[in-house]
N, C-alpha and C positions, 0 to 999 in steps of 0.2 A: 239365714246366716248373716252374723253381721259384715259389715268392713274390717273390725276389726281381726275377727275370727278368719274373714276372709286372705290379709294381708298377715297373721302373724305365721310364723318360719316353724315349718316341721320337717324330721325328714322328709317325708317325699315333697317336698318342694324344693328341696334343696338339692333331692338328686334329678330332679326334673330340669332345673337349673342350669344344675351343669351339664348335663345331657345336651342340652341345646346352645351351653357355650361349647364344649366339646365338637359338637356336630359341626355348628357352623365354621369353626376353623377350621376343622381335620376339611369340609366340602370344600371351604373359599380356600386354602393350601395347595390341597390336593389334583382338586378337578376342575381349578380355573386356568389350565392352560389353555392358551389359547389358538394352538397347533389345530390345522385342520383335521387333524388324525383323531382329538377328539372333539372338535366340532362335530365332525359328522357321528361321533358317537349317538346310539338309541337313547341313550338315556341324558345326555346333554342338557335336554329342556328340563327336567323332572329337579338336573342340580343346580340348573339356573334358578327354577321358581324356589326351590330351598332355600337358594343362597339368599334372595330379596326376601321373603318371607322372615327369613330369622334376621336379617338385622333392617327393616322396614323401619325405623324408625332413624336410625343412621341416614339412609338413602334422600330423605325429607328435606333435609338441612345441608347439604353440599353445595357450596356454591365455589365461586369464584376465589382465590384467593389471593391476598394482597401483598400479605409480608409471612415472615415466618412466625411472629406471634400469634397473627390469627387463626394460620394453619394447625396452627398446636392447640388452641384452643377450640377450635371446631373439631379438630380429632376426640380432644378430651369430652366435649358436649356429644358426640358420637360416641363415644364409648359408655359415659352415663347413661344416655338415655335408651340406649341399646342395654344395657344391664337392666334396667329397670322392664323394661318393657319384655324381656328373658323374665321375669320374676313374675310378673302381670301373666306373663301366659303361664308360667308354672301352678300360679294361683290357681287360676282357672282351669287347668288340665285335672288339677286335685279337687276344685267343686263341682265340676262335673262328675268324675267317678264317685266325689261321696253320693251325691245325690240322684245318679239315675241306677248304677251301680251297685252300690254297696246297700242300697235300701232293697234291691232285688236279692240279693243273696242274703238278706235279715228273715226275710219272709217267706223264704222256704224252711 
């Protein structure tokens, strides 16, 4: 597969996409209180590693900030590079099933 093939937009990339913008807000919204009632929640750590996992690429680039120009623009550089990298995994969620996947159910 090329790059190119790899990166151009089909449905299931695009619902794969928003699947995972979806996710991670409805998680980072929802279940980031941070009340001990769900701290001690069983499933607590499962939505922590979620939360880091879908926007990892966010997490990278936080730093310190100085005035409110920056701040805006480090959000905005977070928010790119977190879309991007949503799409990068959608990519790859969709070359995976062509290829281990769908070549199995060709063959029966």
């Amino acid at each position: 597969m090329e790059l190119k093939e790899f990166l151009k937009p089909d449905w299931r990339k695009i619902v794969i996409f928003i699947l995972f913008f979806v996710s991670s807000y409805l998680i980072g919204f929802l279940f980031m209180d941070t009340s001990s009632s769900f701290v001690s929640h069983p499933l607590y750590p499962i939505f922590i590693f979620l939360i880091y996992f879908l926007t990892l690429p966010g997490i990278r680039i936080r730093g310190p900030y100085e005035n409110i120009i920056l701040e805006l623009l480090r959000g905005l550089i977070n928010f790119i590079t977190i879309i991007i990298y949503w799409y990068l995994l959608s990519c790859l969620v969709v070359w995976i099933y062509d290829k281990y996947f769908r070549k199995v159910k060709k063959k029966k």
